[in-house]
N, C-alpha and C positions, 0 to 999 in steps of 0.2 A: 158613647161613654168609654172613657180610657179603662184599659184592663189591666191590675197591678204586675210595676215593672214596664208600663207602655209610658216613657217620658215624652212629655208635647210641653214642656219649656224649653226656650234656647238661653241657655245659659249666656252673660256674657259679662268683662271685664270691668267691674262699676271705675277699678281706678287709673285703667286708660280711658275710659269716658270722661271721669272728673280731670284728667289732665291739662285739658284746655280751657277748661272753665277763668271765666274771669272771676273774681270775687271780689264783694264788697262785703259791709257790713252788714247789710240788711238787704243782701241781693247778688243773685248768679247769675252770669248769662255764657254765652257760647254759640257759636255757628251750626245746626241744624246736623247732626250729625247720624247720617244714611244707611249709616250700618245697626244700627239700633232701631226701635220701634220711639217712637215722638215719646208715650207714655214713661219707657223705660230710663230714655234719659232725662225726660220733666221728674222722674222719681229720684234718680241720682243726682241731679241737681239739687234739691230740696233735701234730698240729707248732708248734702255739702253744705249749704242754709243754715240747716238748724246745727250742725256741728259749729260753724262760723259765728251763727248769731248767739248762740245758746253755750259757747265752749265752757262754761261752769257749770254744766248742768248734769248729772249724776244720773246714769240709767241707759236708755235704748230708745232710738228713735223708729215708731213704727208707723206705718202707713195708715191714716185712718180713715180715709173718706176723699170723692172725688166730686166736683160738680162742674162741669164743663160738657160743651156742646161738640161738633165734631172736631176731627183734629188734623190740623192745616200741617200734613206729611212734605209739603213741599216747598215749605216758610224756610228761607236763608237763615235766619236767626229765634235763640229761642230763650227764652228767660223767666227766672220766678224772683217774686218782692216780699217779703214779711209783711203781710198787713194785719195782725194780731191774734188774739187767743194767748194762752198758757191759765197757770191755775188749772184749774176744771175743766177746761175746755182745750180740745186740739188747736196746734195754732194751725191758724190760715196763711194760704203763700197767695200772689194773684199770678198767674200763667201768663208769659206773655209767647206770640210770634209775630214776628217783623212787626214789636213795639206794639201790638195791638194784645188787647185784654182776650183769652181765650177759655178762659175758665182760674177756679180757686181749686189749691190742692189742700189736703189736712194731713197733719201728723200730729202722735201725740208721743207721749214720753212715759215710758214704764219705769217705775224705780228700780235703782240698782241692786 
């Protein structure tokens, strides 16, 4: 158990991460990048995502939910898709590495 003021994050730069990012409309991707944990940049990706796909959208994009299997740290390439949700529900991304499905990420959207 961390003892307060005992910090066990490593901080690190989301918008030198997002800098290489390819972007599309309904999709990010990027080369595998080793300096980061696989999770940290599948997260920084998908808030590039929903800023890109969602850029009218009023409020805070927060992380809501993960459902994937283990995580392929050693995948060349890594990407997430919009495949739906809003309204009530978080949207969903689909995870991909080197083109292969590896799990859904969620985020939802708090009002401004």
């Amino acid at each position: 158990m961390a003892r307060d003021g005992d910090e066990r994050r490593v901080p690190f730069d989301e918008h030198a991460i997002a800098a290489n990012f390819e972007r599309q409309e309904k999709a990010v991707g990027s080369v595998r990048d080793p300096s980061v944990s696989f999770i940290s940049q599948v997260v920084v990706m998908n808030k590039v995502l929903m800023a890109t796909a969602f850029s009218a959208a009023k409020g805070k994009w927060w992380f809501a939910g993960l459902d994937a299997g283990a995580w392929p740290n050693d995948c060349g390439s890594v990407g997430v898709k919009f495949d739906g949700g809003l309204g009530t529900k978080p949207v969903r991304s689909i995870i991909t590495a080197d083109g292969r499905s590896t799990g859904k990420i969620y985020f939802s959207l708090t009002s401004a």
